[in-house]
mmCIF entry with sequence, helices, sheets and N, C-alpha, C, O atoms, coordinates in Angstrom:
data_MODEL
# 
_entry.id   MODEL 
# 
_entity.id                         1 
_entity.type                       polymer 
_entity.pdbx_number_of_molecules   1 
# 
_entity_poly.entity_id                      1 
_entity_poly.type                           'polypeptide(L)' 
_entity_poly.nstd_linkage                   no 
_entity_poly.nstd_monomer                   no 
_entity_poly.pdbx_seq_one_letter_code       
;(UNK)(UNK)(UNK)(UNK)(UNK)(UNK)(UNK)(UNK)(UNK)(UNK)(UNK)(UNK)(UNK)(UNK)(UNK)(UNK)
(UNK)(UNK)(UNK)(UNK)(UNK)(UNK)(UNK)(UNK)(UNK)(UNK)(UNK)(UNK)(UNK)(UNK)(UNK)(UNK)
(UNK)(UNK)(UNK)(UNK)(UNK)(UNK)(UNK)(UNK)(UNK)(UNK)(UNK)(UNK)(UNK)(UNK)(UNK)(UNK)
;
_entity_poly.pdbx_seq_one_letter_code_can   XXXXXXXXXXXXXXXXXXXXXXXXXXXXXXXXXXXXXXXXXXXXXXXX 
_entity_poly.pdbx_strand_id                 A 
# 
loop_
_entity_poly_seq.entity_id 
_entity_poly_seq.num 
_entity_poly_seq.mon_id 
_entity_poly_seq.hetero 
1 1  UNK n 
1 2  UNK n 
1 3  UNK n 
1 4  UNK n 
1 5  UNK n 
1 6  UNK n 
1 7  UNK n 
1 8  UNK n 
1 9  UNK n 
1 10 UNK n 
1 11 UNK n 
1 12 UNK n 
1 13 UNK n 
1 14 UNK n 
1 15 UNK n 
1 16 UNK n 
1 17 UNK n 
1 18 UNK n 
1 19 UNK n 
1 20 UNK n 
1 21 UNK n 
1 22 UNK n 
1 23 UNK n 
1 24 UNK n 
1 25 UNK n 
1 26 UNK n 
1 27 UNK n 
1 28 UNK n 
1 29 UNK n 
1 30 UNK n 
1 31 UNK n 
1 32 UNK n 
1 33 UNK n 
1 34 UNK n 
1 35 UNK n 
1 36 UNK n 
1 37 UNK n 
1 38 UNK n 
1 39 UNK n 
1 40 UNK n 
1 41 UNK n 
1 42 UNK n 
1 43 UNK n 
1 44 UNK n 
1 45 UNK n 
1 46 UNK n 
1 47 UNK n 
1 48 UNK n 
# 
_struct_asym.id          A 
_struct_asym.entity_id   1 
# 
_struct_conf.conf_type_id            HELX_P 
_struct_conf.id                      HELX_P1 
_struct_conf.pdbx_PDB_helix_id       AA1 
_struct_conf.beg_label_comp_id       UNK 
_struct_conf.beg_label_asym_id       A 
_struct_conf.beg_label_seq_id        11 
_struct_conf.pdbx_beg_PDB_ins_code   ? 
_struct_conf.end_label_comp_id       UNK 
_struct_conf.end_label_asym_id       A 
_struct_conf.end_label_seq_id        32 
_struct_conf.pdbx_end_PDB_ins_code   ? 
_struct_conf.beg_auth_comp_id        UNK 
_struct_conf.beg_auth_asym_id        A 
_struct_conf.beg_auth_seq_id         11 
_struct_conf.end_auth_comp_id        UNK 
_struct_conf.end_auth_asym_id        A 
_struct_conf.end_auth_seq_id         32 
_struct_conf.pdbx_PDB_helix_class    1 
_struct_conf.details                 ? 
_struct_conf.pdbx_PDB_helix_length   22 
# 
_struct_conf_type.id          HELX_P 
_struct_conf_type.criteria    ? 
_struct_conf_type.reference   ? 
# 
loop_
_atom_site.group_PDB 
_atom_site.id 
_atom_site.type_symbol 
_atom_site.label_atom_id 
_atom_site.label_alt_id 
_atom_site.label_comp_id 
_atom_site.label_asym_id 
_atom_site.label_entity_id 
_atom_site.label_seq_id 
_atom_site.pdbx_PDB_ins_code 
_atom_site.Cartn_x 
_atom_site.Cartn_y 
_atom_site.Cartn_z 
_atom_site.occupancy 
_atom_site.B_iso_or_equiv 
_atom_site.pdbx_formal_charge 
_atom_site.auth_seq_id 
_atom_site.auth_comp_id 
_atom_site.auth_asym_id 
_atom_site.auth_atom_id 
_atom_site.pdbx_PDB_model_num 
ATOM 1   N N  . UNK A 1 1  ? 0.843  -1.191 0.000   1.00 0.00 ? 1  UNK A N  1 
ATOM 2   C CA . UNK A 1 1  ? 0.000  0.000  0.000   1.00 0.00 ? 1  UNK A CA 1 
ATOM 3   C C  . UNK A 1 1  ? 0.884  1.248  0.000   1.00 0.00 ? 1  UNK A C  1 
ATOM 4   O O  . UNK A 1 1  ? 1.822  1.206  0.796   1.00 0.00 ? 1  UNK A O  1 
ATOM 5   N N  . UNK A 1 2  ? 0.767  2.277  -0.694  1.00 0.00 ? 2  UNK A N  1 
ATOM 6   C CA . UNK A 1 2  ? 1.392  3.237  -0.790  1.00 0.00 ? 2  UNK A CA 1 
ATOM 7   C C  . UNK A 1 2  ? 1.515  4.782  0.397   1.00 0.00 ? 2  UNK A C  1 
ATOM 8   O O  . UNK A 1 2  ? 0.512  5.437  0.679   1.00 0.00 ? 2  UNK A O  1 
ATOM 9   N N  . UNK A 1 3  ? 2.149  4.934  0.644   1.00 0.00 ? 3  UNK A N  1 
ATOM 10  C CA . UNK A 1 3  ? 2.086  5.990  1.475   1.00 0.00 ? 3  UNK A CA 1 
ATOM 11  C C  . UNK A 1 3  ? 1.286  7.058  1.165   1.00 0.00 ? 3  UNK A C  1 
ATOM 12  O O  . UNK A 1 3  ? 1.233  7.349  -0.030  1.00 0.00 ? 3  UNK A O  1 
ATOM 13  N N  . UNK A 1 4  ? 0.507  7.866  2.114   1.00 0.00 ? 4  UNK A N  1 
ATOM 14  C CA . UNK A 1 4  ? -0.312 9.370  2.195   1.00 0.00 ? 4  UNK A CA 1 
ATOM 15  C C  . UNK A 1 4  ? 0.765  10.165 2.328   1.00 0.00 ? 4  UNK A C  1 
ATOM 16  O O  . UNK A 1 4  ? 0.465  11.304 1.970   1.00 0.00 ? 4  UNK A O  1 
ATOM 17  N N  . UNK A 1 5  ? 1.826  10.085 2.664   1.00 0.00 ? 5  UNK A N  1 
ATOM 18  C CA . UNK A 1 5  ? 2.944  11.412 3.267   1.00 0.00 ? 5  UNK A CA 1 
ATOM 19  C C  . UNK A 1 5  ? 4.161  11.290 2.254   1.00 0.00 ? 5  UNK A C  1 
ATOM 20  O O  . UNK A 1 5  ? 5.200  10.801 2.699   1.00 0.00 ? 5  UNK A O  1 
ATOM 21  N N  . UNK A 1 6  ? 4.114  11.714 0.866   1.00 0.00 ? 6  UNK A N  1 
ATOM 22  C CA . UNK A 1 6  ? 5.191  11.230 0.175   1.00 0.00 ? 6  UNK A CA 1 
ATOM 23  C C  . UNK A 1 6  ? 6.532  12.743 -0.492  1.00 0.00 ? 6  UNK A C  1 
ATOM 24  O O  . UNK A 1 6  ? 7.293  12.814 -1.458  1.00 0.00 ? 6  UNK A O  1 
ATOM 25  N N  . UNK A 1 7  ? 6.190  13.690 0.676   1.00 0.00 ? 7  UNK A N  1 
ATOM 26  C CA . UNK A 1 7  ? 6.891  14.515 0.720   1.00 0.00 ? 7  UNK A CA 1 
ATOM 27  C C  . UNK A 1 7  ? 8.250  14.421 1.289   1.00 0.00 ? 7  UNK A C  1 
ATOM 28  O O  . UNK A 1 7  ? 8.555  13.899 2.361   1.00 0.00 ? 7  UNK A O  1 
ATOM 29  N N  . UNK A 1 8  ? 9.227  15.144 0.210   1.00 0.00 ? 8  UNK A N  1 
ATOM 30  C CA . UNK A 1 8  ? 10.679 14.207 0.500   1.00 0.00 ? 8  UNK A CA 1 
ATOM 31  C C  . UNK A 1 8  ? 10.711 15.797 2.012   1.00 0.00 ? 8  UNK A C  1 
ATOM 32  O O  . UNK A 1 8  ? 10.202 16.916 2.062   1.00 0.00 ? 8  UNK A O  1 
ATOM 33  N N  . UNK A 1 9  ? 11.671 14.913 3.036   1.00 0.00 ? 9  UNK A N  1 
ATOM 34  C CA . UNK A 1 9  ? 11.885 16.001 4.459   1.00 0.00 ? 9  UNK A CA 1 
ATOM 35  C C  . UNK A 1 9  ? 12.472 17.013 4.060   1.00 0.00 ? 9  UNK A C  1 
ATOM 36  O O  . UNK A 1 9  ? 13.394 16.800 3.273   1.00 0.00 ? 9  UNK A O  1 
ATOM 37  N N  . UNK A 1 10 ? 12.174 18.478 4.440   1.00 0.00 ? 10 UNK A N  1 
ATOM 38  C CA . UNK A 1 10 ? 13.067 19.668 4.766   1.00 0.00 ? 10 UNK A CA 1 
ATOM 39  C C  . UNK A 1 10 ? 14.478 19.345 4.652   1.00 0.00 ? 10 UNK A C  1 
ATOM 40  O O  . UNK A 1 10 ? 15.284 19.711 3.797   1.00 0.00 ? 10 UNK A O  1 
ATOM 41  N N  . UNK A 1 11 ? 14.625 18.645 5.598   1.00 0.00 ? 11 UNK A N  1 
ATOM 42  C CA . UNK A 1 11 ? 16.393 18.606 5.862   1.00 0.00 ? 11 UNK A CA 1 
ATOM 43  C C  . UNK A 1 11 ? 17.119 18.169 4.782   1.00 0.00 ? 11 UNK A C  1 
ATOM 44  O O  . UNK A 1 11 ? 18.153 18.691 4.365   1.00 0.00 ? 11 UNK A O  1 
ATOM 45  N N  . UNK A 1 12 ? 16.265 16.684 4.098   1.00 0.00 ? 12 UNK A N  1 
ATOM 46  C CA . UNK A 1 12 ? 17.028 16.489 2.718   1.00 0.00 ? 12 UNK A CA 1 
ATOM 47  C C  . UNK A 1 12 ? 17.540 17.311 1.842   1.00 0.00 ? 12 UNK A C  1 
ATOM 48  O O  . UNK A 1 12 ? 18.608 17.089 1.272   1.00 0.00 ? 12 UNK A O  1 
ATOM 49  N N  . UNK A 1 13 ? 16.612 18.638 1.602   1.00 0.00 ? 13 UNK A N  1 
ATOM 50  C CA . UNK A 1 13 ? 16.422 19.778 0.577   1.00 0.00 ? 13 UNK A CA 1 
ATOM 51  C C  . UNK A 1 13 ? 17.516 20.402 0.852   1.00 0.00 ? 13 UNK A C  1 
ATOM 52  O O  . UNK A 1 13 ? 18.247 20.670 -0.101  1.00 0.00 ? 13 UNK A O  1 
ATOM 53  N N  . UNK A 1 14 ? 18.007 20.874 2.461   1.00 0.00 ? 14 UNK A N  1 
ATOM 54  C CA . UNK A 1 14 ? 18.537 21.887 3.104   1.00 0.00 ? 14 UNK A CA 1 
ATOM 55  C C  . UNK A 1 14 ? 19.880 21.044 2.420   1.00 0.00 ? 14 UNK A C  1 
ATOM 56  O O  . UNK A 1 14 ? 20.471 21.442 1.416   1.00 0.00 ? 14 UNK A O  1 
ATOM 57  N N  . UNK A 1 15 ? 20.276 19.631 3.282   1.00 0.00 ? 15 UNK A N  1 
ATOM 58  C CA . UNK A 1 15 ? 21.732 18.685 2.698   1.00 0.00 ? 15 UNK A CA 1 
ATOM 59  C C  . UNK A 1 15 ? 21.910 18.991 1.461   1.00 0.00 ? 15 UNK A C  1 
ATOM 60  O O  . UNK A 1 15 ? 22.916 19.627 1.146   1.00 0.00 ? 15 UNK A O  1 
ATOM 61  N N  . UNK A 1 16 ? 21.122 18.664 0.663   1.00 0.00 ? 16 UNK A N  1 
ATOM 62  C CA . UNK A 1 16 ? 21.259 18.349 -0.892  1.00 0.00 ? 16 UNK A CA 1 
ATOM 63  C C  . UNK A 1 16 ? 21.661 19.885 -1.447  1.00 0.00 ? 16 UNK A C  1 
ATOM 64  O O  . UNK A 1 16 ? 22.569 19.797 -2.274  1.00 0.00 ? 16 UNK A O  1 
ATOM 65  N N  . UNK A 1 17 ? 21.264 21.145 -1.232  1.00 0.00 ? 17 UNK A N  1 
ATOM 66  C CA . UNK A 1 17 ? 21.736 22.831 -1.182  1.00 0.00 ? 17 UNK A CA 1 
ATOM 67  C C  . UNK A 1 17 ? 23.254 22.245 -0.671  1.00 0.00 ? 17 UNK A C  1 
ATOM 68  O O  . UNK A 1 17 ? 24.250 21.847 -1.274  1.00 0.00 ? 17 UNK A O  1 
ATOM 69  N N  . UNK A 1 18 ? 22.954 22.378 0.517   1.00 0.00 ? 18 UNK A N  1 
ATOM 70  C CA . UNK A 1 18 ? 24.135 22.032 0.748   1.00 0.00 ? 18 UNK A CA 1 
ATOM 71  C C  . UNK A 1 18 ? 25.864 21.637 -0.073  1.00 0.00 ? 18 UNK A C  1 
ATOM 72  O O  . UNK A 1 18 ? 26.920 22.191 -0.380  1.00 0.00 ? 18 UNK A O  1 
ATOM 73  N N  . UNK A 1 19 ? 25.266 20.476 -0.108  1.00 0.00 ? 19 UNK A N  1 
ATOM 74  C CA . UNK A 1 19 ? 26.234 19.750 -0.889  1.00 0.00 ? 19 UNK A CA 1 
ATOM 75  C C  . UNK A 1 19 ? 26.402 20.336 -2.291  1.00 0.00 ? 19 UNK A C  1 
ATOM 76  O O  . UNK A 1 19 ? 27.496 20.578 -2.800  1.00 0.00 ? 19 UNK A O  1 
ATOM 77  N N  . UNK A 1 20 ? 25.493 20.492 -2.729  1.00 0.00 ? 20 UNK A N  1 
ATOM 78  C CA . UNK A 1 20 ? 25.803 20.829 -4.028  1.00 0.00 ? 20 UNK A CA 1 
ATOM 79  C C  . UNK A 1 20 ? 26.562 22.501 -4.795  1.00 0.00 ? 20 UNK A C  1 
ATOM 80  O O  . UNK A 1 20 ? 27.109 22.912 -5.818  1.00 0.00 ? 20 UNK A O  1 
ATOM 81  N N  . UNK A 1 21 ? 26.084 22.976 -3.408  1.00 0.00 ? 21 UNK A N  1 
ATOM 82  C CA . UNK A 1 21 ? 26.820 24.437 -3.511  1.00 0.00 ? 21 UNK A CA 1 
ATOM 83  C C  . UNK A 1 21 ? 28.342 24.264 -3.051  1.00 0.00 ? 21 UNK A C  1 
ATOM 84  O O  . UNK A 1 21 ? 29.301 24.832 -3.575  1.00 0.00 ? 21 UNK A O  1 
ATOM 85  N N  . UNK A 1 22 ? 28.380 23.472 -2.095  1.00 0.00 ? 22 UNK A N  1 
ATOM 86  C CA . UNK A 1 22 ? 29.806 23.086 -1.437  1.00 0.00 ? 22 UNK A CA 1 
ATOM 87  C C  . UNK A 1 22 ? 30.479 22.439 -2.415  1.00 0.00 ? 22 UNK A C  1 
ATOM 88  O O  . UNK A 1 22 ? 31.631 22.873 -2.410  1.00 0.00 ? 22 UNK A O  1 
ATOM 89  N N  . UNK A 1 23 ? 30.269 21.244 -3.632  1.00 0.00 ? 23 UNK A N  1 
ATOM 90  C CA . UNK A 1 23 ? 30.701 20.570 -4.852  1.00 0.00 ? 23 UNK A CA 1 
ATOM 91  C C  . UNK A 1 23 ? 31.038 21.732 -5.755  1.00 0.00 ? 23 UNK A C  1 
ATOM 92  O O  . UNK A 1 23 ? 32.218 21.849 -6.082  1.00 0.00 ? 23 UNK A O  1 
ATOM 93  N N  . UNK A 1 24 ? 30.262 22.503 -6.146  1.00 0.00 ? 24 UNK A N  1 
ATOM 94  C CA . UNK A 1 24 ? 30.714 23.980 -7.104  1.00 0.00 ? 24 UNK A CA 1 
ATOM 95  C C  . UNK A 1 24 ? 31.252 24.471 -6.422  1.00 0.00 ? 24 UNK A C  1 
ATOM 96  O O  . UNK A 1 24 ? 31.807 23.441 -6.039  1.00 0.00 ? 24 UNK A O  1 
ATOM 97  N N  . UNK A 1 25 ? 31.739 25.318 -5.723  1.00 0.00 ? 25 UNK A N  1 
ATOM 98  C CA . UNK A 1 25 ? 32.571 26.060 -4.757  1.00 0.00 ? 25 UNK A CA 1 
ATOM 99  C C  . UNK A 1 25 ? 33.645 25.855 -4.849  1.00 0.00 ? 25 UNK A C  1 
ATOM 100 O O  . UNK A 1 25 ? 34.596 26.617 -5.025  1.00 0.00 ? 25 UNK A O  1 
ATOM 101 N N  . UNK A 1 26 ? 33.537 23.937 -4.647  1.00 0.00 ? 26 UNK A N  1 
ATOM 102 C CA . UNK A 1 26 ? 35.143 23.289 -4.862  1.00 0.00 ? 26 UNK A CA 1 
ATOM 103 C C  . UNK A 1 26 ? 35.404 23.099 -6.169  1.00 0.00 ? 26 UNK A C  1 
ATOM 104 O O  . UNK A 1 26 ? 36.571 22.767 -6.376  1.00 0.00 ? 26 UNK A O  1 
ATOM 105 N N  . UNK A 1 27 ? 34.622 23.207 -7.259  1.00 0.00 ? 27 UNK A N  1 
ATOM 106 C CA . UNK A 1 27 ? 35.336 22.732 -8.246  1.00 0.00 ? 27 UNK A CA 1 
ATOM 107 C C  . UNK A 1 27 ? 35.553 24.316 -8.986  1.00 0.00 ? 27 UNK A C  1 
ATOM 108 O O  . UNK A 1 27 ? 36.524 24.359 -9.741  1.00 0.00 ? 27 UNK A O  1 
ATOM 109 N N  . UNK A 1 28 ? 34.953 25.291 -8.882  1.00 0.00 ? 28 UNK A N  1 
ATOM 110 C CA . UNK A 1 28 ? 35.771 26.714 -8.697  1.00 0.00 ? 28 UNK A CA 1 
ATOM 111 C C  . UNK A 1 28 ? 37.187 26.725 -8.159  1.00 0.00 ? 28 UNK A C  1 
ATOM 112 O O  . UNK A 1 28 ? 38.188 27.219 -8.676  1.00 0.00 ? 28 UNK A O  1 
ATOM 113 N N  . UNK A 1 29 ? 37.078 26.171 -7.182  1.00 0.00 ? 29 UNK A N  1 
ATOM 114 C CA . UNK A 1 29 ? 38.672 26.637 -6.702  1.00 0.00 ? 29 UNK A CA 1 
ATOM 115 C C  . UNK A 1 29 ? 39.161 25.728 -7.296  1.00 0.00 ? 29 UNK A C  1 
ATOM 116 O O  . UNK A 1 29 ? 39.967 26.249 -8.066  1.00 0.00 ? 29 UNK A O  1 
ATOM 117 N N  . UNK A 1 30 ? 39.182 24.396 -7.456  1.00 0.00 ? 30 UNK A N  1 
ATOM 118 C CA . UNK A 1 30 ? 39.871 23.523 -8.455  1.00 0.00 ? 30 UNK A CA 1 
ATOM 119 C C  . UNK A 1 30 ? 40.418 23.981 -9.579  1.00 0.00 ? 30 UNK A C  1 
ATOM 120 O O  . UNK A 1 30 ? 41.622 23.824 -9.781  1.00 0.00 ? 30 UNK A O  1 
ATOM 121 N N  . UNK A 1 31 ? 39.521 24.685 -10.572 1.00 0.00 ? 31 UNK A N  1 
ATOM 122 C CA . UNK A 1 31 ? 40.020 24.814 -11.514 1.00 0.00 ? 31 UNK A CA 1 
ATOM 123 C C  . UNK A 1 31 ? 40.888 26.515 -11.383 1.00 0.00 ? 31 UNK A C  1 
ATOM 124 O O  . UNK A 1 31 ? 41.398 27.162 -12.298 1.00 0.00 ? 31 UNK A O  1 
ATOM 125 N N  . UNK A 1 32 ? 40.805 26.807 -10.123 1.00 0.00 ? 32 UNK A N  1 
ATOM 126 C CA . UNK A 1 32 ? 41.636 28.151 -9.600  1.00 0.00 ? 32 UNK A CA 1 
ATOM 127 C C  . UNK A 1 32 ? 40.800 29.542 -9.927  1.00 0.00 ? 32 UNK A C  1 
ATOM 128 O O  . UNK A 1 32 ? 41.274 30.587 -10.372 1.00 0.00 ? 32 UNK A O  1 
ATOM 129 N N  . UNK A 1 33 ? 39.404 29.256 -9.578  1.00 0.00 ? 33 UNK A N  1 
ATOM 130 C CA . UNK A 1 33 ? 38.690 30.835 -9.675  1.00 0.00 ? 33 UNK A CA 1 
ATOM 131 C C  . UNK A 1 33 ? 38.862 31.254 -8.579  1.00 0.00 ? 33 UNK A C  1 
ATOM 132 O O  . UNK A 1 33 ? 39.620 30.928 -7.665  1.00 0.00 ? 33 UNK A O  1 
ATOM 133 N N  . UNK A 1 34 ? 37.842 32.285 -8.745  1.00 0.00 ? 34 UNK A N  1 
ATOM 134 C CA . UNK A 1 34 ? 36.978 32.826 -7.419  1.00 0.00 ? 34 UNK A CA 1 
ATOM 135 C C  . UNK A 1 34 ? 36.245 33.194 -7.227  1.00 0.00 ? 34 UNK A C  1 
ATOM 136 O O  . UNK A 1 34 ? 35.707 33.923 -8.060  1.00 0.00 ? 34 UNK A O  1 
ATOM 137 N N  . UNK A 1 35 ? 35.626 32.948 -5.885  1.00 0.00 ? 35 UNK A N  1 
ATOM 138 C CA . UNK A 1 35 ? 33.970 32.973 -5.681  1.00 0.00 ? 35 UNK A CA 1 
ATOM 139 C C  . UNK A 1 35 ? 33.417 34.446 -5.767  1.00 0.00 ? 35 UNK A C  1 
ATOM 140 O O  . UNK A 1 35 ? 32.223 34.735 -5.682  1.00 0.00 ? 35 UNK A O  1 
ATOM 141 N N  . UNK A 1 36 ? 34.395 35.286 -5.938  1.00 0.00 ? 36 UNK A N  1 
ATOM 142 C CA . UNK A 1 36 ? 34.031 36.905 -5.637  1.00 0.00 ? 36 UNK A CA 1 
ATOM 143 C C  . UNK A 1 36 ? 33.659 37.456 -6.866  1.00 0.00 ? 36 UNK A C  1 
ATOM 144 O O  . UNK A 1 36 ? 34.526 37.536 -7.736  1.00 0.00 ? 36 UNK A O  1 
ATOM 145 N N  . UNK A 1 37 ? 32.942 37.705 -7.011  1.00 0.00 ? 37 UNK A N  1 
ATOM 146 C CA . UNK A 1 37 ? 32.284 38.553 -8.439  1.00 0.00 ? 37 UNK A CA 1 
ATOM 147 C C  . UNK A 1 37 ? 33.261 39.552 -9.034  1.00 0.00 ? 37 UNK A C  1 
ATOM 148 O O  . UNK A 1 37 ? 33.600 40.524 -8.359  1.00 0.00 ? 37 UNK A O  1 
ATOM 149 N N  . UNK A 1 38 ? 33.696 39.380 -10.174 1.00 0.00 ? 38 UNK A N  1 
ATOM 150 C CA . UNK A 1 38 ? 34.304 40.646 -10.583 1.00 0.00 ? 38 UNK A CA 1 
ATOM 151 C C  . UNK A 1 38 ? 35.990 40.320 -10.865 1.00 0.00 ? 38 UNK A C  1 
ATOM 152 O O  . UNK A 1 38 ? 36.665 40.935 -11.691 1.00 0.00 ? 38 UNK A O  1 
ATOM 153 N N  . UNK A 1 39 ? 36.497 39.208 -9.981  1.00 0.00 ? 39 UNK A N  1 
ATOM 154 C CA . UNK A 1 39 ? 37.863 38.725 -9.519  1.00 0.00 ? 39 UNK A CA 1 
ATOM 155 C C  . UNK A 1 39 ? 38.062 37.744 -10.285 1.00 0.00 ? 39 UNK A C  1 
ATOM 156 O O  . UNK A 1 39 ? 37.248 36.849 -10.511 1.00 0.00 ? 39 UNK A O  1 
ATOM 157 N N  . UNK A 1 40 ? 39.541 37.883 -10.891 1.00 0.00 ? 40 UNK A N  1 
ATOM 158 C CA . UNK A 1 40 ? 39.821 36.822 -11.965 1.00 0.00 ? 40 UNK A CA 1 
ATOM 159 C C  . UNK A 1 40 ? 41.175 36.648 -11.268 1.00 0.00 ? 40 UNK A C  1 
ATOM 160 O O  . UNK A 1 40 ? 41.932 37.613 -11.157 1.00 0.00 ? 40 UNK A O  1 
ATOM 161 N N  . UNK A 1 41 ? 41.516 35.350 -10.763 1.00 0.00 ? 41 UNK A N  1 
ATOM 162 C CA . UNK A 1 41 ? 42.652 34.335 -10.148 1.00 0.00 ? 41 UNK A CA 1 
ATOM 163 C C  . UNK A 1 41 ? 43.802 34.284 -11.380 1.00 0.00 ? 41 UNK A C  1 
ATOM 164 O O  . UNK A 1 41 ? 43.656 34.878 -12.448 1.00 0.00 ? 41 UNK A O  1 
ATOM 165 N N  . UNK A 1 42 ? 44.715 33.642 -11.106 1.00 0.00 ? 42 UNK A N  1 
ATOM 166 C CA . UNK A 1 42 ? 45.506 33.381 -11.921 1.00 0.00 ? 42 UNK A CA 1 
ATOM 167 C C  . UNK A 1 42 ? 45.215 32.572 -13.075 1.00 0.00 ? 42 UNK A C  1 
ATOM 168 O O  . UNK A 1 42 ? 45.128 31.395 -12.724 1.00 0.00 ? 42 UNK A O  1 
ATOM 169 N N  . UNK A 1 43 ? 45.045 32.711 -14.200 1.00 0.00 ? 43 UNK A N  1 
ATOM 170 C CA . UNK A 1 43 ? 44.929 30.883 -15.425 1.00 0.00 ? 43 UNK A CA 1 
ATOM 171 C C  . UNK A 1 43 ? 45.755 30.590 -16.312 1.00 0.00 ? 43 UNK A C  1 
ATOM 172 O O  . UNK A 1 43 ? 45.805 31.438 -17.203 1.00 0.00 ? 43 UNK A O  1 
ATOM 173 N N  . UNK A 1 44 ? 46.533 29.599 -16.455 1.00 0.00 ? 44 UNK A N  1 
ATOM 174 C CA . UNK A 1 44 ? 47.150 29.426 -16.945 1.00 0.00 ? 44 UNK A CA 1 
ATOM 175 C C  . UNK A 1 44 ? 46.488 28.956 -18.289 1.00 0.00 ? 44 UNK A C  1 
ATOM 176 O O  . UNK A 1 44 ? 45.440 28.321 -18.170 1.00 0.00 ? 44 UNK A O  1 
ATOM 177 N N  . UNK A 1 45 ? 47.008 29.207 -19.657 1.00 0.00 ? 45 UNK A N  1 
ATOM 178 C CA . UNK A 1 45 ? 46.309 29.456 -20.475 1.00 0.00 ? 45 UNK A CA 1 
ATOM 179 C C  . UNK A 1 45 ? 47.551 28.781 -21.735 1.00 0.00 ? 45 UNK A C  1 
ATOM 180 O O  . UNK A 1 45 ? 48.398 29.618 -22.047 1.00 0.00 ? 45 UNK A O  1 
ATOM 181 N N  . UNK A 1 46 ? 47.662 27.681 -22.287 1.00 0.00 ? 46 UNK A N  1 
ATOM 182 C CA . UNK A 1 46 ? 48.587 27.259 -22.690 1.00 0.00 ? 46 UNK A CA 1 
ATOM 183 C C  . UNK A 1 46 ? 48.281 27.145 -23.893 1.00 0.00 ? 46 UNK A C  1 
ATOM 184 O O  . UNK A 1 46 ? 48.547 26.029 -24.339 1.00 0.00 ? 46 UNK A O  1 
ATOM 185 N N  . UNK A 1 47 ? 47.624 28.162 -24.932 1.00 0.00 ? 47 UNK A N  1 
ATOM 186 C CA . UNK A 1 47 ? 48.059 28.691 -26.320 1.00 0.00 ? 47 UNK A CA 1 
ATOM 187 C C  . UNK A 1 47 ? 47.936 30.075 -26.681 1.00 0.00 ? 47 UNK A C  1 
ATOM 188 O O  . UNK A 1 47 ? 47.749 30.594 -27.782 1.00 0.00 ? 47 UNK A O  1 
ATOM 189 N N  . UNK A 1 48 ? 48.114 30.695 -25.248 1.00 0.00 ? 48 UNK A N  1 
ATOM 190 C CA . UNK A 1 48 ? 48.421 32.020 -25.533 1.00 0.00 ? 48 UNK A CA 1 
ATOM 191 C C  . UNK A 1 48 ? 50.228 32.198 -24.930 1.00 0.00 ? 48 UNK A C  1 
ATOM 192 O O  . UNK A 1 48 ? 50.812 33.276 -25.041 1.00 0.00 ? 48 UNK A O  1 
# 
């Protein structure tokens, strides 16, 4: 029989933000940005 309450929890929503802003963030700095609007990091740029 199927559930009446098939709303996924708050907290999942909140984790899953979470994580997924924290995964971009890091793969920004990975590839050596930055999170600051306007600000360009060092890039190495190998055919200029």
């Amino acid at each position: 029989m199927a559930e009446k309450d098939s709303r996924v929890p708050f907290w999942w929503l909140v984790l899953f933000l979470l994580l997924a802003l924290g995964a971009g963030a890091a793969a920004v700095f990975v590839v050596g940005g930055s999170l600051v609007a306007g600000t360009v990091g060092p890039i190495a740029l190998p055919f200029l």
